[in-house]
DRENTORKOL-3810 file (N, C-alpha, C; in nm, 4 decimals):
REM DRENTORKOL-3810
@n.u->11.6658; n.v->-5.2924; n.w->17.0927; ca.u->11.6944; ca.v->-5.4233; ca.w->17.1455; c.u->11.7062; c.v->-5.4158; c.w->17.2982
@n.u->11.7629; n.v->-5.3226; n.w->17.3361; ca.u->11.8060; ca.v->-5.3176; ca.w->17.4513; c.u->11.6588; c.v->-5.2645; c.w->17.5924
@n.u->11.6219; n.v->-5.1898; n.w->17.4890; ca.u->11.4488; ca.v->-5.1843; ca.w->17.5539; c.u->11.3472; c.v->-5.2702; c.w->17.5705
@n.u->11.4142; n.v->-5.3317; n.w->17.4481; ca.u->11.2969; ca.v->-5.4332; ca.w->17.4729; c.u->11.3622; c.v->-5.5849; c.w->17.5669
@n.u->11.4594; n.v->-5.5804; n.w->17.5797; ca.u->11.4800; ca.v->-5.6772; ca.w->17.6895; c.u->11.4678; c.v->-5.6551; c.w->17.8512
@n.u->11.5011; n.v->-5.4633; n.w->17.8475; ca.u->11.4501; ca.v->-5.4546; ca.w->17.9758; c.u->11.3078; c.v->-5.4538; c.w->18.0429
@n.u->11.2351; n.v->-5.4160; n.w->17.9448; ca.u->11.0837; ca.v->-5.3750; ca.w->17.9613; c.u->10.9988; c.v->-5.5176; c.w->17.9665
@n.u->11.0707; n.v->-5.6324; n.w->17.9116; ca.u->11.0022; ca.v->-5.7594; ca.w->17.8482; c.u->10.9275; c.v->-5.7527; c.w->17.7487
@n.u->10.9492; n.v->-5.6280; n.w->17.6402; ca.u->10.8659; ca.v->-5.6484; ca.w->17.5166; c.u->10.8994; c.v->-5.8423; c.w->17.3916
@n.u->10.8397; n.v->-5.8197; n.w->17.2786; ca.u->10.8854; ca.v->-5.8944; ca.w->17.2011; c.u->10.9728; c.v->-5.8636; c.w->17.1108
@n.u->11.0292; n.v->-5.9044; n.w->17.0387; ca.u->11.0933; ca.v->-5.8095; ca.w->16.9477; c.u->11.0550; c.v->-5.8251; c.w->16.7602
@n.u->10.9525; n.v->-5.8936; n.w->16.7767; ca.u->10.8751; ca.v->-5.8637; ca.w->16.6501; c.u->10.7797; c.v->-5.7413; c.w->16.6989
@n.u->10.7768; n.v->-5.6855; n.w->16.5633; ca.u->10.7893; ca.v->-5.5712; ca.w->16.5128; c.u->10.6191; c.v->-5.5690; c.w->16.4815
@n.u->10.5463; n.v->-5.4647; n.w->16.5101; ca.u->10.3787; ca.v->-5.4449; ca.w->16.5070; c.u->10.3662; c.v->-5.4448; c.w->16.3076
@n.u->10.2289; n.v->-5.4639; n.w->16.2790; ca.u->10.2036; ca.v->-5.4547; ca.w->16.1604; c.u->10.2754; c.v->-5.3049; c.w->16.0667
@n.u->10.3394; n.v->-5.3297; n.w->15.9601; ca.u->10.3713; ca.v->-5.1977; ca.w->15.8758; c.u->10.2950; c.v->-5.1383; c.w->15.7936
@n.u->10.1644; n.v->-5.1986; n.w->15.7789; ca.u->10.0971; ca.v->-5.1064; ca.w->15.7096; c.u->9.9910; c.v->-5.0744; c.w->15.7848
@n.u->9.9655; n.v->-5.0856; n.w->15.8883; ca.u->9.8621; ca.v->-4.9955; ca.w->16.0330; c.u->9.9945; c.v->-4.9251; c.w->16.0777
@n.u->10.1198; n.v->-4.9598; n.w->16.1052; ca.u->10.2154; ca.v->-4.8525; ca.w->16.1363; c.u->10.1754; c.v->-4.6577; c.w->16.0531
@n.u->10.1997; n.v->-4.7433; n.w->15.9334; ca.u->10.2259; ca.v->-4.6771; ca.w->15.8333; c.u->10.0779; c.v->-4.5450; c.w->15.8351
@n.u->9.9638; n.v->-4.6343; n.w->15.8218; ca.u->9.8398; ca.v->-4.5467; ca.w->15.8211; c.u->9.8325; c.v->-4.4287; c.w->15.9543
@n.u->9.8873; n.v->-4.5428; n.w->16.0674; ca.u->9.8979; ca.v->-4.4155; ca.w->16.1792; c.u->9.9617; c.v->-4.3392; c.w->16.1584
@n.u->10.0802; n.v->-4.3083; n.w->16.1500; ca.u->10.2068; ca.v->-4.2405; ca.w->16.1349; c.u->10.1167; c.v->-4.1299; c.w->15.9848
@n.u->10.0810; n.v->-4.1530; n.w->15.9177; ca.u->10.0008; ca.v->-4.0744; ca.w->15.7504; c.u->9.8589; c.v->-4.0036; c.w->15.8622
@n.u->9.7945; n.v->-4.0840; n.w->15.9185; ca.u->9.7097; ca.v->-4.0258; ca.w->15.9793; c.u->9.6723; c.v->-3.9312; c.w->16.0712
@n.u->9.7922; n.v->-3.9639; n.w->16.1660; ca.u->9.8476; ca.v->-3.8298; ca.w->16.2863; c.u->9.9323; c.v->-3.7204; c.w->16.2253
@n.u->9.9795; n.v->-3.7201; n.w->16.1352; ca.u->10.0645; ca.v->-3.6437; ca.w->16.0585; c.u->9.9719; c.v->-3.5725; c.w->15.9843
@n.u->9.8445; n.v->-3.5771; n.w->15.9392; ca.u->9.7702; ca.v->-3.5268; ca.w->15.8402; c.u->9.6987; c.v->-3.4446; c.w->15.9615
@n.u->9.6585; n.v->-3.4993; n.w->16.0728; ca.u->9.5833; ca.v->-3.4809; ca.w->16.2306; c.u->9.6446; c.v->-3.3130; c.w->16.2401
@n.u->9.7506; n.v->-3.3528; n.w->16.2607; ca.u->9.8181; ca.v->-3.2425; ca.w->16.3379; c.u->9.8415; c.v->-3.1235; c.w->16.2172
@n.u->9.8885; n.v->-3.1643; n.w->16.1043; ca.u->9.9153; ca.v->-3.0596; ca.w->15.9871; c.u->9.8036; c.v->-2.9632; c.w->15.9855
@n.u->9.7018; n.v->-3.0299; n.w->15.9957; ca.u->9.5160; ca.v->-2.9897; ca.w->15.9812; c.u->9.5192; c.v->-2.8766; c.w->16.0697
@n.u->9.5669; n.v->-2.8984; n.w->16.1670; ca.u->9.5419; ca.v->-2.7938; ca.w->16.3313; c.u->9.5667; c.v->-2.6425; c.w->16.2898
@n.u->9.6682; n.v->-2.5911; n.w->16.2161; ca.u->9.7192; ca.v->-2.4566; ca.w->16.2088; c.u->9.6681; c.v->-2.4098; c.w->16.0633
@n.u->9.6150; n.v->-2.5102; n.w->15.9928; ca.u->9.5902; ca.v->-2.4850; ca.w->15.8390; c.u->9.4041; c.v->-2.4166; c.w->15.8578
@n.u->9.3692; n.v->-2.4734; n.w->15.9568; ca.u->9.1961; ca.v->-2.4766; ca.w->15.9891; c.u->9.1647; c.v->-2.3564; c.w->15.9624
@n.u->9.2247; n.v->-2.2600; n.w->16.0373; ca.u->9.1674; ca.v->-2.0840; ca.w->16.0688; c.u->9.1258; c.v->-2.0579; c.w->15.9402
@n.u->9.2621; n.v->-2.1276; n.w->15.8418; ca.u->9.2508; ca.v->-2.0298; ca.w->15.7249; c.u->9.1384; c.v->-2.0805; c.w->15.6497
@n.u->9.0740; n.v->-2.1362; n.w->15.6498; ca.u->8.9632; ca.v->-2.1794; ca.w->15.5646; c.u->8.8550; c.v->-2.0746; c.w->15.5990
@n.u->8.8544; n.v->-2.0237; n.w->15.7125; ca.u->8.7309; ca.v->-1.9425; ca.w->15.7890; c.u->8.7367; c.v->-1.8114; c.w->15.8127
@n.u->8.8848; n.v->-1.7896; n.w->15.7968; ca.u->8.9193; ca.v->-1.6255; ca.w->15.8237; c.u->9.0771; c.v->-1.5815; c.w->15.7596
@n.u->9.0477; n.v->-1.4338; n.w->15.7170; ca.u->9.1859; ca.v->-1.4303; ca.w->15.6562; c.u->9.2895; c.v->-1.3128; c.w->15.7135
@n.u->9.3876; n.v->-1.2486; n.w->15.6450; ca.u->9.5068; ca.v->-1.1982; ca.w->15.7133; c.u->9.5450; c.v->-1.2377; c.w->15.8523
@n.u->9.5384; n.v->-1.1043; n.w->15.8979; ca.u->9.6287; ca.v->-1.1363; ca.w->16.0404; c.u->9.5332; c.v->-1.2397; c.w->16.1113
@n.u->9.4708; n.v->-1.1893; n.w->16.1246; ca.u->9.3008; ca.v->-1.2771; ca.w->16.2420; c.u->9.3504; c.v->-1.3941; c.w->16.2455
@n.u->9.3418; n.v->-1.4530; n.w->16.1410; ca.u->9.4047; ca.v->-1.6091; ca.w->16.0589; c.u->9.5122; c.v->-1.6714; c.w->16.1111
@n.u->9.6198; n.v->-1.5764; n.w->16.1054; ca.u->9.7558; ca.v->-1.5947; ca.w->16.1893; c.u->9.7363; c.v->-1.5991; c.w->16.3010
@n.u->9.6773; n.v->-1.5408; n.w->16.3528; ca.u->9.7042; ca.v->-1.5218; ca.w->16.5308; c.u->9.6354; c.v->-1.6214; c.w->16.5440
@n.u->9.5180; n.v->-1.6598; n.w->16.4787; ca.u->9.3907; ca.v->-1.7754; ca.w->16.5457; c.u->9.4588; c.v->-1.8696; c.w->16.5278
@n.u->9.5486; n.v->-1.9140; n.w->16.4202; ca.u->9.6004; ca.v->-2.0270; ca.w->16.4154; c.u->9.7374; c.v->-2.0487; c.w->16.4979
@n.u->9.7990; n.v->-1.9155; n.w->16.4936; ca.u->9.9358; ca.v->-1.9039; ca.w->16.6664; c.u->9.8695; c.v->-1.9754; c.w->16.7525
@n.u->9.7209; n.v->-1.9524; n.w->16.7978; ca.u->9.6639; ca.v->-1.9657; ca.w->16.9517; c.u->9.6361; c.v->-2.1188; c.w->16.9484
@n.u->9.5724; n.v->-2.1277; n.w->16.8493; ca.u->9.6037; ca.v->-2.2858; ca.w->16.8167; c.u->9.6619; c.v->-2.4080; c.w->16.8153
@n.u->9.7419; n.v->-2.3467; n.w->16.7772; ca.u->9.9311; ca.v->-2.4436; ca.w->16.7364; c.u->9.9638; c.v->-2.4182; c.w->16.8932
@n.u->9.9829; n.v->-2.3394; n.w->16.9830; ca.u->10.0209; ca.v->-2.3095; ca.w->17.0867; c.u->9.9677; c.v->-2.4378; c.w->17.2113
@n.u->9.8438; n.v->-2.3962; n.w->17.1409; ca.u->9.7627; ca.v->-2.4838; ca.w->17.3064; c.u->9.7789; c.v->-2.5964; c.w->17.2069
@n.u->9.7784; n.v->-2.6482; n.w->17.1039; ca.u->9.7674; ca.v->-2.8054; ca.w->17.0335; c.u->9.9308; c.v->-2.8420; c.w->17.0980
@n.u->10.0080; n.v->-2.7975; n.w->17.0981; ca.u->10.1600; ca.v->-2.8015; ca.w->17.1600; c.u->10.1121; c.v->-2.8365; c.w->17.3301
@n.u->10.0763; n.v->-2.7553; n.w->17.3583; ca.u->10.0908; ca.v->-2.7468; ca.w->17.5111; c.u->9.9937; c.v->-2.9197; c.w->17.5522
@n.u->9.8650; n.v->-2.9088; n.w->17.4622; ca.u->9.8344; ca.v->-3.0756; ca.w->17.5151; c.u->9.8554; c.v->-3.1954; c.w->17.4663
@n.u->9.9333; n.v->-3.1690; n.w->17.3390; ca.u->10.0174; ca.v->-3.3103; ca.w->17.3417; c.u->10.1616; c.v->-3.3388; c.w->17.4169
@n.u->10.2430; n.v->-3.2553; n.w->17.4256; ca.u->10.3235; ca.v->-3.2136; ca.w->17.5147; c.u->10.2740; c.v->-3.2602; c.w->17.7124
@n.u->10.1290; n.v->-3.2319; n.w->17.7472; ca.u->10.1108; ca.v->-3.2792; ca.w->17.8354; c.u->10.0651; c.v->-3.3862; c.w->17.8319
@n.u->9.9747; n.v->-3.4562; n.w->17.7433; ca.u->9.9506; ca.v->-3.5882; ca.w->17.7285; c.u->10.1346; c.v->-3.6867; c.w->17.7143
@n.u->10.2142; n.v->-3.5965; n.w->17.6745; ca.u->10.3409; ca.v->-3.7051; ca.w->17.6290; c.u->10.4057; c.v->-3.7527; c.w->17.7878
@n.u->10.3554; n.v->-3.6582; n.w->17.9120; ca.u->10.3592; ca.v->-3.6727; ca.w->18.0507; c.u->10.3218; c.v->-3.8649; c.w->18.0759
@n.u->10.1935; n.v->-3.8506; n.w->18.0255; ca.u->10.1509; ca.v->-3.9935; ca.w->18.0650; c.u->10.2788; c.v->-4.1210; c.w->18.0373
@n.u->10.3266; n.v->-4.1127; n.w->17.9873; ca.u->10.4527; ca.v->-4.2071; ca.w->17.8807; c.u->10.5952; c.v->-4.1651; c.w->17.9386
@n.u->10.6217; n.v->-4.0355; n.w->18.0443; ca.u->10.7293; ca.v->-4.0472; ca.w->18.0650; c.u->10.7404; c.v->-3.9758; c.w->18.2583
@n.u->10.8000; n.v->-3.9983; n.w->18.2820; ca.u->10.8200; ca.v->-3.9396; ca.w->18.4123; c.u->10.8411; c.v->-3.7516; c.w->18.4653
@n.u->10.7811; n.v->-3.7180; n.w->18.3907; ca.u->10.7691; ca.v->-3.5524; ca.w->18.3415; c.u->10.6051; c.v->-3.4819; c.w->18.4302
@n.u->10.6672; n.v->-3.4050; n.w->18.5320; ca.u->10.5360; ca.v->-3.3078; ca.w->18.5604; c.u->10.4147; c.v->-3.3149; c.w->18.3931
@n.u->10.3079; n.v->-3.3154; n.w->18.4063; ca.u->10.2261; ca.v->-3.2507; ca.w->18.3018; c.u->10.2820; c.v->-3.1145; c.w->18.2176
@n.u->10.2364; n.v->-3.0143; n.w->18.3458; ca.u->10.2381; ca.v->-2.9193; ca.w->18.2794; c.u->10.4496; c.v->-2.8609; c.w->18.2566
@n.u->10.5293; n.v->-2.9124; n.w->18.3000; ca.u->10.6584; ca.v->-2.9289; ca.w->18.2818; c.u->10.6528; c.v->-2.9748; c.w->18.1101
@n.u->10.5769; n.v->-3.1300; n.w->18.0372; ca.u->10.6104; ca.v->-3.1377; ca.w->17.9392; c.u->10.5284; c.v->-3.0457; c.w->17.8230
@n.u->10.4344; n.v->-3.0154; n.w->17.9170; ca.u->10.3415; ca.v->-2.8973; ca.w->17.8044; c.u->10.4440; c.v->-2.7842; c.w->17.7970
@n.u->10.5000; n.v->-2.7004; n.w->17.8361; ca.u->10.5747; ca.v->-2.6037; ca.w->17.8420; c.u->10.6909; c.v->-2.5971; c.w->17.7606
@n.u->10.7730; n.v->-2.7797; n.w->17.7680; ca.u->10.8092; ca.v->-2.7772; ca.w->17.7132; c.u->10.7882; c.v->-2.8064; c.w->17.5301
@n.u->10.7222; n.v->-2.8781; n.w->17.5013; ca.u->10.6543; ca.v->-2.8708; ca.w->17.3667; c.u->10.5880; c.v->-2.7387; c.w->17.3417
@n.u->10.5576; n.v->-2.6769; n.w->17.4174; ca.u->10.5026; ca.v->-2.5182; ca.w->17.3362; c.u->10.6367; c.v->-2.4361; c.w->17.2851
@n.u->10.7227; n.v->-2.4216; n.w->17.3952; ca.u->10.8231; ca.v->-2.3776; ca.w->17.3411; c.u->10.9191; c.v->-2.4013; c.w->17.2546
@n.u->10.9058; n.v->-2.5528; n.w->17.2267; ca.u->10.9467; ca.v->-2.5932; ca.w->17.0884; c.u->10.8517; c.v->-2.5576; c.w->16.9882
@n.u->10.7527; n.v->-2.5414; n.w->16.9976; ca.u->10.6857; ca.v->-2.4992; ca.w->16.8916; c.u->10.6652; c.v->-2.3376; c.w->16.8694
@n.u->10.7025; n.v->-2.2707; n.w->16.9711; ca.u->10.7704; ca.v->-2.1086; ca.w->16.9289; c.u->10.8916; c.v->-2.1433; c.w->16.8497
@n.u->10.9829; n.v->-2.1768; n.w->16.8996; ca.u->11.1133; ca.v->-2.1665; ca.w->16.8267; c.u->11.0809; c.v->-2.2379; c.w->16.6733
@n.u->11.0279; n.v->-2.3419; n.w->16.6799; ca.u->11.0093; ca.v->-2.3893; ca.w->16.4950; c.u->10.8963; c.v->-2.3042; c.w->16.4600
@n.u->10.8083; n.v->-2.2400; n.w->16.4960; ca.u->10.7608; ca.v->-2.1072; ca.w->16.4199; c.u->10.7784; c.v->-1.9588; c.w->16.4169
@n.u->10.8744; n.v->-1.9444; n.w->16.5188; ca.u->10.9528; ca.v->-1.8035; ca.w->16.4903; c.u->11.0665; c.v->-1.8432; c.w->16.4000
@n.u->11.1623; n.v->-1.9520; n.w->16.3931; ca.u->11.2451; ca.v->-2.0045; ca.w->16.2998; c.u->11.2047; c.v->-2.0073; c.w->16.1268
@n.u->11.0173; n.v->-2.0522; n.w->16.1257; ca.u->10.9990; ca.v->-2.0584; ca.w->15.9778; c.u->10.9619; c.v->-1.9228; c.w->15.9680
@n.u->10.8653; n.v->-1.8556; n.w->16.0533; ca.u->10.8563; ca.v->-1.7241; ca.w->15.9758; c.u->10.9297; c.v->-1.6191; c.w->15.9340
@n.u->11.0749; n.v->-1.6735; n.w->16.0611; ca.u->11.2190; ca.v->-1.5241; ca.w->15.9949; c.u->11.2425; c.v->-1.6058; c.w->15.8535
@n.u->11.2338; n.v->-1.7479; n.w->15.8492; ca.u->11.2632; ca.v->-1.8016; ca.w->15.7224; c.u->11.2084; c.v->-1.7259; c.w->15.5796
@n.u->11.0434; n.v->-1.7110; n.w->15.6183; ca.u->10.9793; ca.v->-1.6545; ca.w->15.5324; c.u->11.0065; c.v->-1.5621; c.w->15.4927
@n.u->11.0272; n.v->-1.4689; n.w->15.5809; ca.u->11.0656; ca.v->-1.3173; ca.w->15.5635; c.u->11.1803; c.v->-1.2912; c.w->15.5119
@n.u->11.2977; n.v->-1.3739; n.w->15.5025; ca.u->11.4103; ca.v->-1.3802; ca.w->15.4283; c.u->11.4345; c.v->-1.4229; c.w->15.3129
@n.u->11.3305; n.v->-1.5229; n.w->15.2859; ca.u->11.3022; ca.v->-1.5942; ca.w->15.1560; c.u->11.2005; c.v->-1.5089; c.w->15.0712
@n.u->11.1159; n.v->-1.4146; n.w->15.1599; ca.u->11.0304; ca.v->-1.3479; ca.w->15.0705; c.u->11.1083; c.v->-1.1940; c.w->15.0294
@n.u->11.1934; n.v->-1.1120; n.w->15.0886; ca.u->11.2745; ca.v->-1.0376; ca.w->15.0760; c.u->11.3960; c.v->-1.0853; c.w->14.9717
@n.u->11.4409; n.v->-1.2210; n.w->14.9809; ca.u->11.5402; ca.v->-1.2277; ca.w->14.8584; c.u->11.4469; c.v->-1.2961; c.w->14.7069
@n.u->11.3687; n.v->-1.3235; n.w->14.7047; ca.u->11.2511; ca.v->-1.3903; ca.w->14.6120; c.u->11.2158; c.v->-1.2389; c.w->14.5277
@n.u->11.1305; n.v->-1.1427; n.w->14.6420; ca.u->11.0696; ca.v->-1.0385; ca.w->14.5670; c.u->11.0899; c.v->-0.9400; c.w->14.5742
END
C-alpha cells in the first residue's frame, strides 16, 4: 500500500492467472539451468558443468536485478552468486549427511 502511493502505482492487482504462469514459468526457467549438464554428461564433469552454470546464471540475474534497484551491477552479481554458494554448499553438506545417515 504504502508503495504504491509513493510511486503512484494503482492498487488493483495485475491478472492471477498470467501472474501465476509467470511465476510456474520462470521457476521451471531457472530449475532447468543446473539440471541441463546432466542430460549430456555424467559424474563429476556434470557437477562441476552445472556449479559453472548455476554460478554465472546467479551472477546475471543478480546483475540484471541492478537495473530495478540502486546497486553497482557487478556489486548485485556478487552478491547473488554468493547466495547461491551458500544454498549449494548448504544442500550438498545436506546431502552428505542425509546420505551417511540413510546408507
Amino acid at each position: 500500500m504504502l508503495a504504491t502511493e509513493e510511486l503512484g502505482g494503482s492498487e488493483a492487482g495485475g491478472n492471477p492467472v498470467q501472474s501465476a504462469l509467470a511465476a510456474g514459468i520462470s521457476t521451471f526457467v531457472g530449475a532447468m539451468v543446473p539440471v541441463t549438464p546432466f542430460f549430456f554428461l555424467r559424474d563429476t564433469t556434470a557437477v562441476l558443468v552445472a556449479a559453472t552454470v548455476s554460478l554465472i546464471a546467479h551472477f546475471l540475474v543478480g546483475a540484471a536485478k541492478s537495473l530495478f534497484t540502486l546497486r553497482k551491477w557487478w556489486s548485485a552479481g556478487l552478491e547473488m552468486t554468493a547466495a547461491g554458494v551458500i544454498v549449494g554448499g548448504a544442500t550438498y553438506v545436506l546431502g552428505l549427511v542425509l546420505k551417511g545417515s540413510l546408507g
